[in-house]
Residue frames relative to the residue before (quaternion, step in Angstrom):
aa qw qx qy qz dx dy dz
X 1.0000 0.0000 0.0000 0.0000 0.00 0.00 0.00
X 0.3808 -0.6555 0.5934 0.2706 3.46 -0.66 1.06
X 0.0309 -0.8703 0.4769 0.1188 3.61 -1.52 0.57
X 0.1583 0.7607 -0.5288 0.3415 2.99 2.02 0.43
X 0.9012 0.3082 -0.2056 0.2247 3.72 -0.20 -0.76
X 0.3091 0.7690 -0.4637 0.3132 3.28 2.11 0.55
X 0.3882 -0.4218 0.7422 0.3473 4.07 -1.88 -0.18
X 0.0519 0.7467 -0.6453 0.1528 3.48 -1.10 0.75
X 0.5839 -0.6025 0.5194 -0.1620 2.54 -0.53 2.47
X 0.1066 -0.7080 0.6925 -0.0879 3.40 -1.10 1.58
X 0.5647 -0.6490 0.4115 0.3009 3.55 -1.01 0.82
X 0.3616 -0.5471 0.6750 0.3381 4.20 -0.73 0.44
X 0.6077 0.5388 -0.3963 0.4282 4.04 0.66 -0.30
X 0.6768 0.5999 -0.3447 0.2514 3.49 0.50 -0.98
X 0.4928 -0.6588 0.5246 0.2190 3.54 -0.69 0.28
X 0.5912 -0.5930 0.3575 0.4136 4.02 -0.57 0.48
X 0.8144 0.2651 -0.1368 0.4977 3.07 1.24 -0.78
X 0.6687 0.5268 -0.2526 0.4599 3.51 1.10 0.38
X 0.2059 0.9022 -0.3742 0.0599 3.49 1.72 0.12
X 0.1554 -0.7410 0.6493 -0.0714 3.67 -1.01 0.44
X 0.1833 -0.8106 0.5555 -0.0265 3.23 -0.45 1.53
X 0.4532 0.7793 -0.4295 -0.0529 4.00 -0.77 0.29
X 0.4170 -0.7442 0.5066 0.1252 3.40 -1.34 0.57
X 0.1999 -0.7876 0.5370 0.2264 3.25 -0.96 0.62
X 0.2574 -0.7834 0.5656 0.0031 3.20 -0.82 1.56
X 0.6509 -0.5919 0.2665 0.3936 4.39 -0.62 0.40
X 0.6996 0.0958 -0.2063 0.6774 3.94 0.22 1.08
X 0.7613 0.1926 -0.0295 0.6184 4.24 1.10 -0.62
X 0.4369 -0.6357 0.6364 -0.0021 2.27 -2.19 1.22
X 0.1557 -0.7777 0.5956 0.1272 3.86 -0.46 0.75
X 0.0126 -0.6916 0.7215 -0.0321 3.63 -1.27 0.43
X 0.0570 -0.6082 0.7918 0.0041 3.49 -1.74 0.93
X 0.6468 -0.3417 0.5494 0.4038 3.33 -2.22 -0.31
X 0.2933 -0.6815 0.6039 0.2914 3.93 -0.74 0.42
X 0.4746 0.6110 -0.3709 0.5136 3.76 1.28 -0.37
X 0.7562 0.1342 -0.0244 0.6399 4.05 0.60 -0.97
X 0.1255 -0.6943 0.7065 0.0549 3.81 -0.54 1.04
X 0.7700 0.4432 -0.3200 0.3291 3.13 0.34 -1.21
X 0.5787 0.6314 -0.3399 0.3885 3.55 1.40 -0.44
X 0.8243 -0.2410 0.1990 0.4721 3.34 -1.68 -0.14
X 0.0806 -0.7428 0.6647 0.0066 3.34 -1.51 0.82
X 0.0179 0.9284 -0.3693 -0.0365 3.25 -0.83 0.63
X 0.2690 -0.9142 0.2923 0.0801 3.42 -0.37 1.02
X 0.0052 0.8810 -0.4727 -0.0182 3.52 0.02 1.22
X 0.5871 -0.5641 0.4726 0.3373 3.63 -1.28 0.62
X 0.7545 -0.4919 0.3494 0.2583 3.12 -1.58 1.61
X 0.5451 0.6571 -0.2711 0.4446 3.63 1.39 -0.54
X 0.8871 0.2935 -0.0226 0.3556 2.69 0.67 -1.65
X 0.4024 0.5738 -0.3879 0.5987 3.18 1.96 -0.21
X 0.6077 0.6226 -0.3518 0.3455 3.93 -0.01 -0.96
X 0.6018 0.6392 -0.1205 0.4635 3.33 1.44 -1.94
X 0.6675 0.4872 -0.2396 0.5096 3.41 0.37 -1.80
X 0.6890 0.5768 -0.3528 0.2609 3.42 0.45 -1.18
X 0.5896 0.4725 -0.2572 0.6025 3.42 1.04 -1.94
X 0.7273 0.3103 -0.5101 0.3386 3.76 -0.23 -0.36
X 0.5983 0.5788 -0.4125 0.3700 3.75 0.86 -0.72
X 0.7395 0.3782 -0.2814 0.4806 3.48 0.84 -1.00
X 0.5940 0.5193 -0.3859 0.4780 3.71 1.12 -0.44
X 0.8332 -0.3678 0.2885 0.2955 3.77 0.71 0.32
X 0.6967 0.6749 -0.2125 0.1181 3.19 1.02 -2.05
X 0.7563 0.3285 -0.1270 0.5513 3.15 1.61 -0.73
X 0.1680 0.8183 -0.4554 0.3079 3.42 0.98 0.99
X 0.4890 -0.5559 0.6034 0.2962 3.87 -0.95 1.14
């Protein structure tokens, strides 16, 4: 699936300096840096996006 031509949807969560860009895409969810569009993007299964989440909100990746 080509995604050059997606709307991409920044989190109300993000911080000014911590931004996080993502799109839902049909079975996946893509996310980049909002700081580097043109950079790496990456696209994980509705599974695995869901996952990442519960660990983000569960703490797991805390400083």
């Amino acid at each position: 699936m080509d995604i050059s031509l997606v709307t991409w949807r920044k989190s109300s969560y993000s911080a000014e300096y911590n931004c996080v860009e993502a799109v839902s895409l049909p079975g996946a969810v893509a996310v980049r840096d909002s700081k580097d569009p043109g950079g790496p993007k990456f696209v994980l299964s509705g599974a695995a996006w869901r996952s990442l989440n519960q660990r983000i909100k569960g703490g797991r990746y805390d400083l």
